[in-house]
Structures are given as structure tokens and as C-alpha cells.
mmJSON file of the N, C-alpha and C atoms, coordinates in Angstrom:
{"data_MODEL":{"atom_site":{
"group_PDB":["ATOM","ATOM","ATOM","ATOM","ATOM","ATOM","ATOM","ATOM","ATOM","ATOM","ATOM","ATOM","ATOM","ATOM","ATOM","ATOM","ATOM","ATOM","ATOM","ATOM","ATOM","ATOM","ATOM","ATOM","ATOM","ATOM","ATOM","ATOM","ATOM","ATOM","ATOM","ATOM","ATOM","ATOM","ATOM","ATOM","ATOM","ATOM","ATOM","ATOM","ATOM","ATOM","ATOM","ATOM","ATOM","ATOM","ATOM","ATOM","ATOM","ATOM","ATOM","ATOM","ATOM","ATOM","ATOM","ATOM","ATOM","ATOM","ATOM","ATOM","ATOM","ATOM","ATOM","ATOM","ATOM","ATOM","ATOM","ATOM","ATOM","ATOM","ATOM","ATOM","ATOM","ATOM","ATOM","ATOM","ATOM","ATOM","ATOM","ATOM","ATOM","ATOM","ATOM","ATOM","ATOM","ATOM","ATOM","ATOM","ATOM","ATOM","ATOM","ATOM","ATOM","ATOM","ATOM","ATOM","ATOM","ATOM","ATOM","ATOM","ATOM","ATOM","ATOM","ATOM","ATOM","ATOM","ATOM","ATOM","ATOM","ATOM","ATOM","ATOM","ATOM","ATOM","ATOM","ATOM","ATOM","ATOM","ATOM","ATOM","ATOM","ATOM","ATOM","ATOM","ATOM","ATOM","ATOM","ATOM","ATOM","ATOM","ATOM","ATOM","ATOM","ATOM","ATOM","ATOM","ATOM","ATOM","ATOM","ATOM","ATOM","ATOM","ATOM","ATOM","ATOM","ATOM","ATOM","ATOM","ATOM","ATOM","ATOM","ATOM","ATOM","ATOM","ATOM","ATOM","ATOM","ATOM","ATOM","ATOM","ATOM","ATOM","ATOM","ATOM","ATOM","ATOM","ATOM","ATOM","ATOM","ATOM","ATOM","ATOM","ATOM","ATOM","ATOM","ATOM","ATOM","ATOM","ATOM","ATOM","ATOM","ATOM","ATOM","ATOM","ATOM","ATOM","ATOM","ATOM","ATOM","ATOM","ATOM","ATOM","ATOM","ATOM","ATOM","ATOM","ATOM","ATOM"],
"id":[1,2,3,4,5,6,7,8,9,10,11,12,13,14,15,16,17,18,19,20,21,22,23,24,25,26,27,28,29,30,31,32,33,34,35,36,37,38,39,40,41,42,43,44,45,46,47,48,49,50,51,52,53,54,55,56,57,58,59,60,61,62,63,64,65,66,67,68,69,70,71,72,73,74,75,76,77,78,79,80,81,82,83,84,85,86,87,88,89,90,91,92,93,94,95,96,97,98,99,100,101,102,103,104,105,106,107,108,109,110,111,112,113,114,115,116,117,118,119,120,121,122,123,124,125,126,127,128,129,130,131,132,133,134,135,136,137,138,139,140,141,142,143,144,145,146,147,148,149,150,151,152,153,154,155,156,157,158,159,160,161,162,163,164,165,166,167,168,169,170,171,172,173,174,175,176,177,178,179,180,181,182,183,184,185,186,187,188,189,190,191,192,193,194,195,196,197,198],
"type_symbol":["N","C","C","N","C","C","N","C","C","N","C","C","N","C","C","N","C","C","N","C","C","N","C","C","N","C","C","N","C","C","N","C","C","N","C","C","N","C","C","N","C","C","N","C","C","N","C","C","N","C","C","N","C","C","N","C","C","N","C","C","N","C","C","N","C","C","N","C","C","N","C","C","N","C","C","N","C","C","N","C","C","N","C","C","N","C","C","N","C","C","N","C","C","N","C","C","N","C","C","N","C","C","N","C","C","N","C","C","N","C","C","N","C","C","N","C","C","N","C","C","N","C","C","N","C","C","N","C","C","N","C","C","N","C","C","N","C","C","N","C","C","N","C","C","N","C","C","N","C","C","N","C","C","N","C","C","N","C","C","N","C","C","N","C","C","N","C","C","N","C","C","N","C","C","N","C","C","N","C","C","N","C","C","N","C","C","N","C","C","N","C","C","N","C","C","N","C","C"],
"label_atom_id":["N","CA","C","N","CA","C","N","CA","C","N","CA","C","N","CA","C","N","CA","C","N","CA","C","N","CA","C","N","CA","C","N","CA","C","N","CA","C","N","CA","C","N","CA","C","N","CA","C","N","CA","C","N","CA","C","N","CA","C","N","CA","C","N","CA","C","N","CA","C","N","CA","C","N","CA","C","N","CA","C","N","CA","C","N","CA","C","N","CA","C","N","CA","C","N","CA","C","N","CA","C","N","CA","C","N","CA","C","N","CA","C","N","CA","C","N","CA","C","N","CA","C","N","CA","C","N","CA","C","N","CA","C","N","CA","C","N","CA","C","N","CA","C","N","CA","C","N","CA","C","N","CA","C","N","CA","C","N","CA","C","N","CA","C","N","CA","C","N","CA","C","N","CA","C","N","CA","C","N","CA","C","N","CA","C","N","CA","C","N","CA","C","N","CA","C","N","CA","C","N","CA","C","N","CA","C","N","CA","C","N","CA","C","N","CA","C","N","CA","C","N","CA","C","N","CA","C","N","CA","C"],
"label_alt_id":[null,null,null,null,null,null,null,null,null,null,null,null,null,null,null,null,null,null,null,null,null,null,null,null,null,null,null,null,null,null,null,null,null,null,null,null,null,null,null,null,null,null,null,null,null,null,null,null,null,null,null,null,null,null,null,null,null,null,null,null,null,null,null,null,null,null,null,null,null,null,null,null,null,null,null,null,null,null,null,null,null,null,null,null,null,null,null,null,null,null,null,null,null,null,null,null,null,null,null,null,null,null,null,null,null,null,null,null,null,null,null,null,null,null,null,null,null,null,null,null,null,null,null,null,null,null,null,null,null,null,null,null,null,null,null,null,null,null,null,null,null,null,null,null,null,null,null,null,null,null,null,null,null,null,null,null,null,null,null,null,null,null,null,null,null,null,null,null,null,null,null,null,null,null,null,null,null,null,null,null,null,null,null,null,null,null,null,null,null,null,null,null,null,null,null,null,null,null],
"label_comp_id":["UNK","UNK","UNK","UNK","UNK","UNK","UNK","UNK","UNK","UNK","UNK","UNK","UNK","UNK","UNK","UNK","UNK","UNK","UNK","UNK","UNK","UNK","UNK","UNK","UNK","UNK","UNK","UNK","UNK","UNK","UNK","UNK","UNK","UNK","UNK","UNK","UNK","UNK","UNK","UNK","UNK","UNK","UNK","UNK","UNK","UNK","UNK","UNK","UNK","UNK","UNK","UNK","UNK","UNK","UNK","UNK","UNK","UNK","UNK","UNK","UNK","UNK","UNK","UNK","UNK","UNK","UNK","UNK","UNK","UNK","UNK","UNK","UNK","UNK","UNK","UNK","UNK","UNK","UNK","UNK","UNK","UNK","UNK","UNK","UNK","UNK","UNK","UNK","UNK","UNK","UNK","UNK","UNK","UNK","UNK","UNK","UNK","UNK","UNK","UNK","UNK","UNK","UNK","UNK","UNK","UNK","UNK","UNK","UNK","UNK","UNK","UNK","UNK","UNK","UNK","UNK","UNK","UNK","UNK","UNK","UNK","UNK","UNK","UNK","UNK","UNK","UNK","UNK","UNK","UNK","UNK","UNK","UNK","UNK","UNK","UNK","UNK","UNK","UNK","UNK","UNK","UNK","UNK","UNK","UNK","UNK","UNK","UNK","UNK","UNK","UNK","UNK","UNK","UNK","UNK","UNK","UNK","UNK","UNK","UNK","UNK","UNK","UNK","UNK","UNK","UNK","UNK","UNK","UNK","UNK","UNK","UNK","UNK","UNK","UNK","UNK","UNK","UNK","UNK","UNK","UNK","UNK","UNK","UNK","UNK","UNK","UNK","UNK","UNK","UNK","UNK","UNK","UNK","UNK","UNK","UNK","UNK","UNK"],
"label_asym_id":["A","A","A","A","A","A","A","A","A","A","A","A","A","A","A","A","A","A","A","A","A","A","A","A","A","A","A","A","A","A","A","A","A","A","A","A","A","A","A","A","A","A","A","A","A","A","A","A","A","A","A","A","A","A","A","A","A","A","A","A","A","A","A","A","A","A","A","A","A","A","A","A","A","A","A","A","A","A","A","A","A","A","A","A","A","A","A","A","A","A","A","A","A","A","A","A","A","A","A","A","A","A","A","A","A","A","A","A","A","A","A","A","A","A","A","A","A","A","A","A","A","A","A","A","A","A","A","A","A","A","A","A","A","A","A","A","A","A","A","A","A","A","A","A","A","A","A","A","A","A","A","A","A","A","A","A","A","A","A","A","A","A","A","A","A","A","A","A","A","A","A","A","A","A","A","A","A","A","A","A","A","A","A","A","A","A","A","A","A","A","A","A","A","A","A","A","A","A"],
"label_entity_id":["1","1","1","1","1","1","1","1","1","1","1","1","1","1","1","1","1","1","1","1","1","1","1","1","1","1","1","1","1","1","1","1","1","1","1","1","1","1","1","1","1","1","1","1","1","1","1","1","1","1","1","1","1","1","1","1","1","1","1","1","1","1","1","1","1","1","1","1","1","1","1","1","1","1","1","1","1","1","1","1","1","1","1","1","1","1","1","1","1","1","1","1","1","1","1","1","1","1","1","1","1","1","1","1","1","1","1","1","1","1","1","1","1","1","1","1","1","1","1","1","1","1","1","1","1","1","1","1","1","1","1","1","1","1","1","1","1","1","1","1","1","1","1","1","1","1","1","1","1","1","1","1","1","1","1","1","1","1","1","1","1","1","1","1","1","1","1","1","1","1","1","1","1","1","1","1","1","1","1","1","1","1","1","1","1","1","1","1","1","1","1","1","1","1","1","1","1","1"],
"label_seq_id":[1,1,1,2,2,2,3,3,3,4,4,4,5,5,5,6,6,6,7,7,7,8,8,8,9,9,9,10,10,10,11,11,11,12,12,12,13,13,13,14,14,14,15,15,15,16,16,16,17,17,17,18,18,18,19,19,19,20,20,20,21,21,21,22,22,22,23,23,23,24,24,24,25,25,25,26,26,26,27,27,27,28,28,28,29,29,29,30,30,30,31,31,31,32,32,32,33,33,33,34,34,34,35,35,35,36,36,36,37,37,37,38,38,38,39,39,39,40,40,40,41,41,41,42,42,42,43,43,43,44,44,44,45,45,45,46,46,46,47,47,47,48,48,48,49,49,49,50,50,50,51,51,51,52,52,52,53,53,53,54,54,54,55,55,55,56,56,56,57,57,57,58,58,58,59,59,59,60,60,60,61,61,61,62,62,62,63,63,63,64,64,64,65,65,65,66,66,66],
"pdbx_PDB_ins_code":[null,null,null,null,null,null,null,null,null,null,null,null,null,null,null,null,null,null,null,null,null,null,null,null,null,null,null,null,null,null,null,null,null,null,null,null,null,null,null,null,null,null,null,null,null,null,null,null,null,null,null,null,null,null,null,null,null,null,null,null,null,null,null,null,null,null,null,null,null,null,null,null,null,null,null,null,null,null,null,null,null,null,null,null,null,null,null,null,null,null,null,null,null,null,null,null,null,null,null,null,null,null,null,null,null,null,null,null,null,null,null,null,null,null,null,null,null,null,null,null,null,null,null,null,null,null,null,null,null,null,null,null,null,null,null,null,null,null,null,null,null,null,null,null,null,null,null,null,null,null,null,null,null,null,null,null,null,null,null,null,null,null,null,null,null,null,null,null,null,null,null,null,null,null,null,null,null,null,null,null,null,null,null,null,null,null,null,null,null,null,null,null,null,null,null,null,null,null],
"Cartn_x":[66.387,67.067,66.04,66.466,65.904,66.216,65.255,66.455,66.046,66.121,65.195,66.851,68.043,69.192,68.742,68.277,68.327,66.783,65.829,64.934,65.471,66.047,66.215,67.704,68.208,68.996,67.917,67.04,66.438,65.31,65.196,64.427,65.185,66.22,67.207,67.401,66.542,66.282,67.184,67.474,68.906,68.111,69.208,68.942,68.742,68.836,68.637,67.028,66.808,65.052,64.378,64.481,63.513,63.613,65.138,64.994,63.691,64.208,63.29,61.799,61.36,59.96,59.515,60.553,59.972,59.606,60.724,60.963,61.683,63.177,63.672,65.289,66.095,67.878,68.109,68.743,69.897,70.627,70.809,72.001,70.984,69.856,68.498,68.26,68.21,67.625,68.452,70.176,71.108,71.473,70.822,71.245,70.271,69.087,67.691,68.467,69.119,69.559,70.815,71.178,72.894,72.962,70.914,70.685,71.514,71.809,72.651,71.264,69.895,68.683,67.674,66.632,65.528,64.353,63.641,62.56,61.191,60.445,59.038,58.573,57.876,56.453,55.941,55.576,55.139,55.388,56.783,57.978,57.803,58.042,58.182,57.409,56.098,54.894,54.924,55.5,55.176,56.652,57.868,59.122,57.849,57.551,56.871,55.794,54.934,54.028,55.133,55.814,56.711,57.451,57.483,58.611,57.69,56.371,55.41,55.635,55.704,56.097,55.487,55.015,54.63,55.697,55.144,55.967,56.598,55.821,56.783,58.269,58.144,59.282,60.13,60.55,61.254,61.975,61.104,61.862,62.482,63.735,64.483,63.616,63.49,62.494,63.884,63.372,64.51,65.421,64.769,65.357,67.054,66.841,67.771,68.597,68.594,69.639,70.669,71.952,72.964,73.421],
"Cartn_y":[93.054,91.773,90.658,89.138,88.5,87.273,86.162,85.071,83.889,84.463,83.892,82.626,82.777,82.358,81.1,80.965,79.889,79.068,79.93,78.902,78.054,78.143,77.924,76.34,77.047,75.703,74.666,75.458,74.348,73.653,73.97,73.058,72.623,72.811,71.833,72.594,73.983,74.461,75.271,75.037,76.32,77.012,78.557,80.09,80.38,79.367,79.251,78.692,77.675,77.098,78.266,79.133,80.121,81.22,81.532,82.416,82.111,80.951,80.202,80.62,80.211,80.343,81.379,82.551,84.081,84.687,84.459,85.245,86.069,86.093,87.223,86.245,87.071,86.86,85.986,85.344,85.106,85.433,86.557,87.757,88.344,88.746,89.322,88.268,87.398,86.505,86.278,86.072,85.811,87.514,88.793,90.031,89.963,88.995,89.231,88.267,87.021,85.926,86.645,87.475,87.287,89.106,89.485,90.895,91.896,92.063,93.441,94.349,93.341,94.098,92.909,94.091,93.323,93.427,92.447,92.447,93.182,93.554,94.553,93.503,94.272,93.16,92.205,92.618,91.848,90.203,90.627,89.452,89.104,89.156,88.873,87.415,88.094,87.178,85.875,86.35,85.191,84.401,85.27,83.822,82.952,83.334,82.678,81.726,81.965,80.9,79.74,80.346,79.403,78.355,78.878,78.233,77.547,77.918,77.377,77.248,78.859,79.151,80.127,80.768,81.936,82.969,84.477,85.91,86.06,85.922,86.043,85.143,84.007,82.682,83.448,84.269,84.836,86.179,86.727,88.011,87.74,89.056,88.859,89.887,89.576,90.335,91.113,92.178,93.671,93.317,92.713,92.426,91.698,90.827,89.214,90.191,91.708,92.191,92.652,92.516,92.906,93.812],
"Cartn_z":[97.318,97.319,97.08,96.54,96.16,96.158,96.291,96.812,95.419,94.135,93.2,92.914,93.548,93.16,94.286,95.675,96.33,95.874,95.591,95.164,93.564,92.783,91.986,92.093,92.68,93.199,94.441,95.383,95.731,94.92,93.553,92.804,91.631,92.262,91.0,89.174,89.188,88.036,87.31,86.282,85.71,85.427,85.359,84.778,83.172,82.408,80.977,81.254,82.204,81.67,81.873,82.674,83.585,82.421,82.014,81.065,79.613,79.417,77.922,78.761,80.0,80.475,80.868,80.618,80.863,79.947,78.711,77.447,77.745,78.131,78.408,78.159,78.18,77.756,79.255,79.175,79.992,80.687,80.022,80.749,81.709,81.532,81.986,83.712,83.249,84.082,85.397,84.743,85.587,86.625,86.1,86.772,87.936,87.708,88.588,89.567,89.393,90.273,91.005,90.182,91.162,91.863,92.034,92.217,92.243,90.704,89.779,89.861,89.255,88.514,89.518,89.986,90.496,89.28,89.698,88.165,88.821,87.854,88.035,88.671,89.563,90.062,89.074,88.143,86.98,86.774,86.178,86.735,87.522,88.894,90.036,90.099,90.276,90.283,88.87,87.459,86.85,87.088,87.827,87.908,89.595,90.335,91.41,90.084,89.762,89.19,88.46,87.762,87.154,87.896,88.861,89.886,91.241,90.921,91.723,93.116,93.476,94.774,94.961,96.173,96.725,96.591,96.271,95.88,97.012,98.314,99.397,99.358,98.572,99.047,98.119,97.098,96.674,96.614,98.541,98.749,99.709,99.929,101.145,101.733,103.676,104.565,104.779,105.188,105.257,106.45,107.443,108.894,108.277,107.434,106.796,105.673,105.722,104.729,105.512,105.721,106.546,105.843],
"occupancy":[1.0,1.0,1.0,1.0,1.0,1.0,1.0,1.0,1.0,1.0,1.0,1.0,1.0,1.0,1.0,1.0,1.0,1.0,1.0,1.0,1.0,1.0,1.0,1.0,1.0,1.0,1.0,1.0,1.0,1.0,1.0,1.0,1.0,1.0,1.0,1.0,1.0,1.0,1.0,1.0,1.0,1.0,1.0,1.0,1.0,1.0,1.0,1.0,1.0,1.0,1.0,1.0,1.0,1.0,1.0,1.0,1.0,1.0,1.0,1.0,1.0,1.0,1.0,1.0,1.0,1.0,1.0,1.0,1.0,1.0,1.0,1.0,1.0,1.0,1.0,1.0,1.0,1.0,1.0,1.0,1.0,1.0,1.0,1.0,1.0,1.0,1.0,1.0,1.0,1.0,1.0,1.0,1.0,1.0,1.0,1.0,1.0,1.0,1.0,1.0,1.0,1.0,1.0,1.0,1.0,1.0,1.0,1.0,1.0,1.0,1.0,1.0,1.0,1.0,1.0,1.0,1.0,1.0,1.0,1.0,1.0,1.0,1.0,1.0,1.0,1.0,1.0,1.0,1.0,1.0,1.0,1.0,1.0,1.0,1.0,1.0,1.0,1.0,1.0,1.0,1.0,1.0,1.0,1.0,1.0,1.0,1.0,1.0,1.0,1.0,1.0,1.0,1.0,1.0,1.0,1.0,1.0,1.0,1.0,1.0,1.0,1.0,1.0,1.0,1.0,1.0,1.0,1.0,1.0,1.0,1.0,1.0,1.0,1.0,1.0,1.0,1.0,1.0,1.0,1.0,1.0,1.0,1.0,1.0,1.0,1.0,1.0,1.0,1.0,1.0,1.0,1.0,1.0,1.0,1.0,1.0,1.0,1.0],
"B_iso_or_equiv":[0.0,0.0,0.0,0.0,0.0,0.0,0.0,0.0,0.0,0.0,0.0,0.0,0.0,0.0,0.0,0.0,0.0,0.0,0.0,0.0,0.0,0.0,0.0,0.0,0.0,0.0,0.0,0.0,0.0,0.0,0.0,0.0,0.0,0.0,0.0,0.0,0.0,0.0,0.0,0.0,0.0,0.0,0.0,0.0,0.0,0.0,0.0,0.0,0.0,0.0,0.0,0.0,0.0,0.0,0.0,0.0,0.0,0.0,0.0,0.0,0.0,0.0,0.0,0.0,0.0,0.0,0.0,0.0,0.0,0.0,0.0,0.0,0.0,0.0,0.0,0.0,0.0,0.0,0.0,0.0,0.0,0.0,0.0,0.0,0.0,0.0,0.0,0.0,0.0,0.0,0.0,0.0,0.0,0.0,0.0,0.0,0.0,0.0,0.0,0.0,0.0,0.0,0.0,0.0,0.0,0.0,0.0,0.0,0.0,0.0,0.0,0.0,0.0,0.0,0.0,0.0,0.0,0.0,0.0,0.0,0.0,0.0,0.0,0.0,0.0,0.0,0.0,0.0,0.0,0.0,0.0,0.0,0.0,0.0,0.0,0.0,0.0,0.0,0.0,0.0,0.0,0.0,0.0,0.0,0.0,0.0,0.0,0.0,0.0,0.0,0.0,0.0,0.0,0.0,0.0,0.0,0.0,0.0,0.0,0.0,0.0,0.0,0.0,0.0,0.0,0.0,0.0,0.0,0.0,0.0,0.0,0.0,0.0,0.0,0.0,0.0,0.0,0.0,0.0,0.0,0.0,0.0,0.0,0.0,0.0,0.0,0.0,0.0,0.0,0.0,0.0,0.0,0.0,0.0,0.0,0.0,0.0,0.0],
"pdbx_formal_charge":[null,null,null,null,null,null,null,null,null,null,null,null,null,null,null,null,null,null,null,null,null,null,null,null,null,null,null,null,null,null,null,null,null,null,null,null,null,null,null,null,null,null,null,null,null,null,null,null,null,null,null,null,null,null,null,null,null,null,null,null,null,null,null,null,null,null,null,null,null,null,null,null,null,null,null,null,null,null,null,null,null,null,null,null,null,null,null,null,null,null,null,null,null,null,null,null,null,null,null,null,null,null,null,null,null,null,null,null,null,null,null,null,null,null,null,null,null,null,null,null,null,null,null,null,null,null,null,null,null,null,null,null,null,null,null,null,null,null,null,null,null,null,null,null,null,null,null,null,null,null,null,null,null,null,null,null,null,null,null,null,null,null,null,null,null,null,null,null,null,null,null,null,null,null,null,null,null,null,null,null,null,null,null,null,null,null,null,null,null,null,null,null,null,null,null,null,null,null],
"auth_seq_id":[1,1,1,2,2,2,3,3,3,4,4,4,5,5,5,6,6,6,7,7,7,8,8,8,9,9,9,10,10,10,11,11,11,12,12,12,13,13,13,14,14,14,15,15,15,16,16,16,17,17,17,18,18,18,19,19,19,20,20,20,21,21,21,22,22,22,23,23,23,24,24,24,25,25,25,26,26,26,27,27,27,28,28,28,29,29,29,30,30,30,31,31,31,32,32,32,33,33,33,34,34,34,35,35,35,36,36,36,37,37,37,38,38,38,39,39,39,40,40,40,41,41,41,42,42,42,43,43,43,44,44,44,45,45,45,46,46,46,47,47,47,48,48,48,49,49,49,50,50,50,51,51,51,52,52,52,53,53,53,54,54,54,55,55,55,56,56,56,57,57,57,58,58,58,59,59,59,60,60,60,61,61,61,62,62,62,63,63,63,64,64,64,65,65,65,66,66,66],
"auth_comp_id":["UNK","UNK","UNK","UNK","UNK","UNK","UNK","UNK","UNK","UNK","UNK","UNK","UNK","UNK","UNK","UNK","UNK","UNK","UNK","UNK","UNK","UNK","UNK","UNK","UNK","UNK","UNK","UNK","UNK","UNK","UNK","UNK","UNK","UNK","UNK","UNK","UNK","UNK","UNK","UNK","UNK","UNK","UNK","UNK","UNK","UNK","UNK","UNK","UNK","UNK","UNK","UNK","UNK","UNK","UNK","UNK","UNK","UNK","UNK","UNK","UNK","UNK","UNK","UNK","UNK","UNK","UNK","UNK","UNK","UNK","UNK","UNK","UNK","UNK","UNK","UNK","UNK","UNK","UNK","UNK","UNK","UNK","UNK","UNK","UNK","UNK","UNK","UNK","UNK","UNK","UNK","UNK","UNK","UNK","UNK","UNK","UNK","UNK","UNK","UNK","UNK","UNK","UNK","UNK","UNK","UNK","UNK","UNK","UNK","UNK","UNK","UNK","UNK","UNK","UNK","UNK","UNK","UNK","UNK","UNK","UNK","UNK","UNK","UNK","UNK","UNK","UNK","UNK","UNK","UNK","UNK","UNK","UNK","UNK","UNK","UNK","UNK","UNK","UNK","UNK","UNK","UNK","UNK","UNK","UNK","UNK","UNK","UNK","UNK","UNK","UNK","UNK","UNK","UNK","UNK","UNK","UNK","UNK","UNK","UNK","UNK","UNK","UNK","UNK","UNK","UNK","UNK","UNK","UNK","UNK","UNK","UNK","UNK","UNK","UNK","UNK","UNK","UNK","UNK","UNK","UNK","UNK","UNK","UNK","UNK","UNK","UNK","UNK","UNK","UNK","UNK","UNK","UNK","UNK","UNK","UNK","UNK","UNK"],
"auth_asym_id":["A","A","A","A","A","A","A","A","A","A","A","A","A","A","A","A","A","A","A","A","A","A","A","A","A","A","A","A","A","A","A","A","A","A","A","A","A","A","A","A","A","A","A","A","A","A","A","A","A","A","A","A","A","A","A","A","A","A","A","A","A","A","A","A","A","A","A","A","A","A","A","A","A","A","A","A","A","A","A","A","A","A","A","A","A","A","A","A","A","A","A","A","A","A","A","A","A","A","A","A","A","A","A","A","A","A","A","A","A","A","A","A","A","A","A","A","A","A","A","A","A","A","A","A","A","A","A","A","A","A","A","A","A","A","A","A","A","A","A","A","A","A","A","A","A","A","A","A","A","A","A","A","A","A","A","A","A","A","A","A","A","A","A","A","A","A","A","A","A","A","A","A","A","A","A","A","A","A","A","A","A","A","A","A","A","A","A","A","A","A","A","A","A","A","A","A","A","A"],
"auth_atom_id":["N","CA","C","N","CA","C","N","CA","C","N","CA","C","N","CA","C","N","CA","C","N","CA","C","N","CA","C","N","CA","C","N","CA","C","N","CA","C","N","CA","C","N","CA","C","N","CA","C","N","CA","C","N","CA","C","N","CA","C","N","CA","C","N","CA","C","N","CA","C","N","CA","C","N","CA","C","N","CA","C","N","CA","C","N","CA","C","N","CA","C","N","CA","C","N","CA","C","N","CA","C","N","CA","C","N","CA","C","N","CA","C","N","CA","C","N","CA","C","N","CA","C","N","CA","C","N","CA","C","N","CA","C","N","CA","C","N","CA","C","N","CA","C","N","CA","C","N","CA","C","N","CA","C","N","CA","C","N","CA","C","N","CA","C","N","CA","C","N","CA","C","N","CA","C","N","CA","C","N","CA","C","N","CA","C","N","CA","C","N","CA","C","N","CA","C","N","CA","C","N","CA","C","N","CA","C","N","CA","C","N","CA","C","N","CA","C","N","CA","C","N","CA","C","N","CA","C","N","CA","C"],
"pdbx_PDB_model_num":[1,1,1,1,1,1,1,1,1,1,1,1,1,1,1,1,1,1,1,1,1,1,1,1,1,1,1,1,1,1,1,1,1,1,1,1,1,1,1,1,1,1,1,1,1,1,1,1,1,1,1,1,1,1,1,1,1,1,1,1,1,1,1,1,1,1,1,1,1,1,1,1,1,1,1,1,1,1,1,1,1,1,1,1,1,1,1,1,1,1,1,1,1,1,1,1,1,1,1,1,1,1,1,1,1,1,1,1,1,1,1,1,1,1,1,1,1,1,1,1,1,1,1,1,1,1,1,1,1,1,1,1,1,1,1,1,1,1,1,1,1,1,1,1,1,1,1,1,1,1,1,1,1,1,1,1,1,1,1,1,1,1,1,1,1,1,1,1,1,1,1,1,1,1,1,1,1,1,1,1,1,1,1,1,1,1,1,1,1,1,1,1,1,1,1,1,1,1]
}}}
């Protein structure tokens, strides 16, 4: 799980800019936000630089999964 859907509304940012700043679809971007598809570490780390946040601020801790 992933909370790349609340950081993204708390910086005011749409799922089309992030897509354009990954290089990846839309459709891609929105499966990582609305967690259909979690992204590789890889990812992970460059949506956090992009979004200029720590890797931790974009996971859910296991305890916070019901």
C-alpha cells in the first residue's frame, strides 16, 4: 500500500504532471495512486524526489493497513 494518492492532493499536484515527470502513461501512474499496481523501488524513490518528500512519507506502515 501506498499513500502516493494523499501526498499528491496534499501538494496540490495532478496525476497527469507526475505522469509527464516520470515518463510513464497515466493509466500507469493513476494504478500506482489508486494501489491496483505498486511501483519498483526504483520508482518509488524517483515519484519521492519528484514530489520532494521522503520514501518513507509515501508508504503505508503495516500496523495503518486494516
Amino acid at each position: 500500500m501506498n499513500r502516493i494518492k494523499e501526498v499528491l492532493e496534499e501538494k496540490g499536484i495532478k496525476q497527469t504532471w507526475l505522469a509527464e515527470k516520470l515518463g510513464k502513461s497515466y493509466n500507469m501512474v493513476n494504478a500506482y495512486v489508486k494501489n491496483r499496481q505498486q511501483p519498483r523501488l526504483e520508482v518509488l524513490y524517483e515519484i519521492a524526489k519528484i514530489l520532494d518528500v521522503e520514501v518513507k512519507d509515501l508508504l503505508v506502515e503495516q500496523k495503518d493497513i486494516k
